[in-house]
C-alpha positions as CSV (number, residue, x, y, z in Angstrom):
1,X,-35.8,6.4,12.0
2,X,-33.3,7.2,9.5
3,X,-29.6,6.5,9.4
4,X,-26.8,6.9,7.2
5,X,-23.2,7.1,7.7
6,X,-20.0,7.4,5.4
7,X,-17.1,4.0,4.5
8,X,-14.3,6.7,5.6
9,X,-15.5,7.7,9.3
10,X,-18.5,5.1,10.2
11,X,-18.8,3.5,13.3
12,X,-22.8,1.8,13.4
13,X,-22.6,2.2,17.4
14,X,-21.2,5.6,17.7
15,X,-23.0,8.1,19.6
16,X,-22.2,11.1,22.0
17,X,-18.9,10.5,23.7
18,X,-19.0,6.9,23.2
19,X,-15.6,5.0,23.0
20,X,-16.6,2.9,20.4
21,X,-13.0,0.3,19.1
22,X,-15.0,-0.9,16.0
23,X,-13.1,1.1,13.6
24,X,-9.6,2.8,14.1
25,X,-10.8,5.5,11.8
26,X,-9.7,8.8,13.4
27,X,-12.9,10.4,13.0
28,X,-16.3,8.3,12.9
29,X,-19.4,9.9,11.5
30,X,-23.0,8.4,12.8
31,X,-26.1,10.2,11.0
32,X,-29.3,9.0,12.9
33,X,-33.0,10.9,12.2
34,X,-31.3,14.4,10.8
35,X,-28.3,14.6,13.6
36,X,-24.6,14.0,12.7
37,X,-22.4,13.3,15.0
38,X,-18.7,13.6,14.9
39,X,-16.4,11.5,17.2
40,X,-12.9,12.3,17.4
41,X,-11.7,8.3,17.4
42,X,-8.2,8.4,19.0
43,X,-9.1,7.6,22.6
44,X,-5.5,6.4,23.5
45,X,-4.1,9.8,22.6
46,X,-6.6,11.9,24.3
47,X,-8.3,12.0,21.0
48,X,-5.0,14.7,20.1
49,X,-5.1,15.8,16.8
50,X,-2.5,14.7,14.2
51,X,-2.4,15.0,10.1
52,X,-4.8,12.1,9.6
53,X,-6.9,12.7,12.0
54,X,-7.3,16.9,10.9
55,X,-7.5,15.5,7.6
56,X,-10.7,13.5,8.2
57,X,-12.4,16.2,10.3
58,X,-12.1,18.7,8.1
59,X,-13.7,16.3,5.2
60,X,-16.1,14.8,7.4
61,X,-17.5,18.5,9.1
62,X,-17.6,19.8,5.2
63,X,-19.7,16.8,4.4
64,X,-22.6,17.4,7.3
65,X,-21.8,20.9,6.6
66,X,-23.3,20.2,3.0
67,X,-25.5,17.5,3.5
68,X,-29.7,18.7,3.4
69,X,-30.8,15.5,5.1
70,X,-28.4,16.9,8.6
71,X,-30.0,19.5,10.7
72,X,-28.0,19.5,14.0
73,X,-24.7,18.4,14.2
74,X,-22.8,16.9,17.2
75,X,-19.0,17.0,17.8
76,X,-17.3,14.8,20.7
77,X,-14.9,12.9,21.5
78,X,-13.8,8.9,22.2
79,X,-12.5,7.7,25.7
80,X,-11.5,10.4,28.5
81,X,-11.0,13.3,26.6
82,X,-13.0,15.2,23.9
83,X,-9.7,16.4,22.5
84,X,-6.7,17.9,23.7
85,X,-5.6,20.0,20.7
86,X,-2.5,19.1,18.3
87,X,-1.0,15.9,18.6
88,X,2.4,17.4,20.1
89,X,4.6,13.9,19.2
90,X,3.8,14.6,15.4
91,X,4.2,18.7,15.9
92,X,7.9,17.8,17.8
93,X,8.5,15.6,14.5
94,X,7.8,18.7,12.7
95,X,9.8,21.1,14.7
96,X,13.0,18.9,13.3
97,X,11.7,19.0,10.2
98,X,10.3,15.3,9.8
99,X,6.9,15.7,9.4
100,X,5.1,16.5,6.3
101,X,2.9,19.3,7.5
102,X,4.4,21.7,9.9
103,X,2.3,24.1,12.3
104,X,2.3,26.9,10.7
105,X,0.7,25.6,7.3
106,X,-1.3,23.1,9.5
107,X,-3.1,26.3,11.0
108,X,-3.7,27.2,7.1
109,X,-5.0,24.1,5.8
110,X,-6.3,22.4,9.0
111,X,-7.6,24.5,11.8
112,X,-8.8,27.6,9.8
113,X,-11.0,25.9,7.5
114,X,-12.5,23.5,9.9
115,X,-13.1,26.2,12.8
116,X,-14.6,27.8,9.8
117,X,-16.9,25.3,8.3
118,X,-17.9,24.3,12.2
119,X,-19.2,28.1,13.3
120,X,-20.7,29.3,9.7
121,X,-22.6,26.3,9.0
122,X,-26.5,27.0,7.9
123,X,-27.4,24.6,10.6
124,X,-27.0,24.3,14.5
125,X,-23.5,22.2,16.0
126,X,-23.4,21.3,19.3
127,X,-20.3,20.2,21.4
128,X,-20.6,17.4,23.5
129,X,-18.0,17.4,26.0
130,X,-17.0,14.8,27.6
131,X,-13.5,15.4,29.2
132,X,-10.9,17.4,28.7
133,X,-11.0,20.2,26.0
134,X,-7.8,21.6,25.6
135,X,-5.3,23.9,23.0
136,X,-7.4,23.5,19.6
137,X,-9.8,21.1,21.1
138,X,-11.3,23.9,23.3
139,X,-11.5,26.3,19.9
140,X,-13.3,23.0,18.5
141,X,-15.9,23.3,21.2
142,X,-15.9,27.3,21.2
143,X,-16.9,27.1,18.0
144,X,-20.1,25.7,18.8
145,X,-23.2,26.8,19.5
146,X,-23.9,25.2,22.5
147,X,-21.5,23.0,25.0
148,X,-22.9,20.1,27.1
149,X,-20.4,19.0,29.6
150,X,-19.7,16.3,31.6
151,X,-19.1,17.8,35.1
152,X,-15.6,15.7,34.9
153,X,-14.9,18.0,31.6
154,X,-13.3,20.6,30.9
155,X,-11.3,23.4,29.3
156,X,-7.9,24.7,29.5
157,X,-6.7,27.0,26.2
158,X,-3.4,25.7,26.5
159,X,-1.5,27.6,23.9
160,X,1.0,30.1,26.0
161,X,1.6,27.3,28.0
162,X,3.8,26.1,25.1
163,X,5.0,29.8,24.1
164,X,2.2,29.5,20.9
165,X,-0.2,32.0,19.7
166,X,-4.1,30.9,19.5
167,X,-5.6,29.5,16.8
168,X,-8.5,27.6,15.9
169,X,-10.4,30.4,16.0
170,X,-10.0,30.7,20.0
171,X,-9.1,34.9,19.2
172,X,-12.8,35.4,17.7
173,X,-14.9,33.1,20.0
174,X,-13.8,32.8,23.3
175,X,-14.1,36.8,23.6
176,X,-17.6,36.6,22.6
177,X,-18.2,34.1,25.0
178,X,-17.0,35.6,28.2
179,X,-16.0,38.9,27.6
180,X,-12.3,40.9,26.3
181,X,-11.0,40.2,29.8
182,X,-11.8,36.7,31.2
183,X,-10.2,36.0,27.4
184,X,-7.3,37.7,27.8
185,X,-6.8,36.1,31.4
186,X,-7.5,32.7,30.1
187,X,-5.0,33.1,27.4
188,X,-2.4,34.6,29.1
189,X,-2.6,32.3,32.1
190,X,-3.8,29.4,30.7
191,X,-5.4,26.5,33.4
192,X,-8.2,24.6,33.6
193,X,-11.5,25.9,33.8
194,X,-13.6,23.1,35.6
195,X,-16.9,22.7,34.3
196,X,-18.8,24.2,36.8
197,X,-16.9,27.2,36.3
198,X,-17.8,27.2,32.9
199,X,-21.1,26.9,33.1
200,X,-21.0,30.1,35.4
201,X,-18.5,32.1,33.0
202,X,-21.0,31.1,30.1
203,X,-18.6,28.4,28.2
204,X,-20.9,25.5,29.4
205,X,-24.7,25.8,28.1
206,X,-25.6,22.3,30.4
207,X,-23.2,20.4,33.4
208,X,-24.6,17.2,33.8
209,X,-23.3,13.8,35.9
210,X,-21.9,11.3,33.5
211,X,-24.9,9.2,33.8
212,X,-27.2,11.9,32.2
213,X,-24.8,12.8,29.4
214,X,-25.9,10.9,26.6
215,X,-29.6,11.8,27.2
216,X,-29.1,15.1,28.2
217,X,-27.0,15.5,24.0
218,X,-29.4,13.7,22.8
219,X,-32.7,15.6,24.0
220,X,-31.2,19.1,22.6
221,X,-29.8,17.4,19.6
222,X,-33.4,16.2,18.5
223,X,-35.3,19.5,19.5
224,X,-32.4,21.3,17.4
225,X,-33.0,18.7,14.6
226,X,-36.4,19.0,14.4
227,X,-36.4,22.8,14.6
228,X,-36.7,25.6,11.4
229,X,-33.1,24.5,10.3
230,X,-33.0,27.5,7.7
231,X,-34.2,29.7,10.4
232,X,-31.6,28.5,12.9
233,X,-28.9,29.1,10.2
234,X,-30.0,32.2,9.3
235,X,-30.0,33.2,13.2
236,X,-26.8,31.8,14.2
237,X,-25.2,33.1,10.7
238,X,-26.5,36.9,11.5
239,X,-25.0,36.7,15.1
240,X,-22.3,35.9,14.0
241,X,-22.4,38.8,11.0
242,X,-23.2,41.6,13.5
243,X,-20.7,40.6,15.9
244,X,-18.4,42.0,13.3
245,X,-19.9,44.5,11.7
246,X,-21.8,48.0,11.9
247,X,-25.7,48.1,12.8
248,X,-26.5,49.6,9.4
249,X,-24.5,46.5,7.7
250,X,-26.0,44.0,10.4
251,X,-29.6,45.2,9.7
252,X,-29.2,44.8,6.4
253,X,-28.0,41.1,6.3
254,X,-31.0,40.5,9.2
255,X,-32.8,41.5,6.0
256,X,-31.4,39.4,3.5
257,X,-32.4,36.6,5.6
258,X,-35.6,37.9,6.8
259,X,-36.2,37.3,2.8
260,X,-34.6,34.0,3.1
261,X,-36.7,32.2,5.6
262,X,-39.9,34.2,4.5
263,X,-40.3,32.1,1.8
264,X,-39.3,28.6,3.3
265,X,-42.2,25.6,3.8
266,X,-41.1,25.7,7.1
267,X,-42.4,29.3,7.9
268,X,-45.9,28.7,5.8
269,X,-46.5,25.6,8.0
270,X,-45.9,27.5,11.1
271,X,-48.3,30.7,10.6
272,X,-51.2,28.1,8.9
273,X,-50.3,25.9,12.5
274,X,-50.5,29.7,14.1
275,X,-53.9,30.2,12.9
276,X,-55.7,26.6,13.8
277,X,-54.2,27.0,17.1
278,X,-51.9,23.9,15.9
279,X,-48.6,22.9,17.4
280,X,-46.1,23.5,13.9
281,X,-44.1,20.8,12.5
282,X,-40.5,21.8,11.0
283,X,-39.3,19.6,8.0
284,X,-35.9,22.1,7.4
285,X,-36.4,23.4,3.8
């Protein structure tokens, strides 16, 4: 076993949706055999997302984003919630003009960049759910590969509720997740979605009963860790490439990283396992 973790978010006990009090570090970072997990660290604000604590994400999901040695990354939350979007007491500050970073260049320098860096990321993410995802905290989650939710959890896009445009990516996501329509609705009329509904509208990958949740994380964090990380990157990076673009263009990246994986370790070990009938072990490079 291998762990490593960073002085600015570490908690040594953190794991997926563990409340964890041994830090009050906004965002704690746990790296345990090749899977990083994130835990938004204000339980006692519904883990709501102020200057600080955007700050640290966006370092933090950069830094996994970047690091070789982290081949799945997890995001959750601390407490009852896994986030419930901007922290609304700092965003009223900044709405009379006495906070330092007001929404619109918080979307700029905050939300864009770390809904970027969480869905392009050569590697797979997964959101582990555990309560109420809501306003940019849903985006967070929709910008994951797959969601695992407590059936307690779950999501409500929040935005026209308060007479506020989406962001967080939500616009580009939650469309591909469910369809133009159910992402207009859900927009529009925003409520929340329970997780069972989820699950059947395809925003939930896995509902399982709190008891099960940690396992349940843990068991596709390690199979996703352990997988052909530069072949997961290169599938997740071309899904998301042809969802955008033209089938010439799209065939043409497919290529590109055809090319790419083609001449990783990872896919020599797997045909030479092929051949002597061998179960193939991954090591991500």
């Amino acid at each position: 076993m291998t762990t490593s973790s960073t002085d600015s978010a570490n908690d040594a006990g953190a794991g997926s949706g563990a409340a964890t009090g041994a830090t009050t570090a906004p965002v704690l970072l746990h790296v345990v055999d090749a899977v990083a997990t994130i835990t938004l660290n204000r339980p006692d604000a519904m883990n709501g997302l102020d200057v600080a604590t955007k700050d640290l994400l966006l370092e933090t999901v950069r830094q996994v984003a970047e690091d070789p040695e982290v081949r799945c990354v997890v995001l959750t939350g601390s407490g009852r919630a896994f986030c419930v979007g901007q922290d609304l007491k700092e965003h009223l500050a900044g709405l009379k003009g006495d906070a330092d970073v007001p929404l619109s260049d918080t979307v700029e320098k905050h939300y864009n960049p770390i809904a970027q860096a969480l869905a392009t990321m050569p590697k797979p993410v997964v959101a582990a759910v555990n309560g109420i995802a809501a306003g940019a905290g849903a985006s967070l989650a929709f910008a994951a590969d797959f969601r695992i939710l407590v059936d307690s959890a779950g999501f409500n896009t929040s935005f026209a509720g308060v007479a506020l445009s989406c962001d967080t990516g939500s616009s580009w996501t939650l469309q591909r997740l469910v369809g133009r329509g159910k992402a207009m609705e859900l927009l529009y009329f925003p409520r929340t979605v329970s997780a069972l509904e989820a699950l059947d509208l395809g925003l939930a990958t896995q509902v399982v009963p709190p008891d099960d949740f940690r396992s349940a994380v843990g068991e596709l964090a390690a199979r996703l860790a352990a997988g052909p990380t530069v072949a997961f990157g290169s599938i997740r990076q071309s899904v998301a490439y042809a969802a955008a673009h033209p089938l010439e263009e799209s065939l043409a990246f497919e290529a590109e990283k055809m090319a790419l994986t083609g001449g990783t370790e990872d896919h020599l070990a797997a045909v030479d396992a092929f051949m002597a009938k061998e179960k193939p072990v991954f090591h991500g490079r």
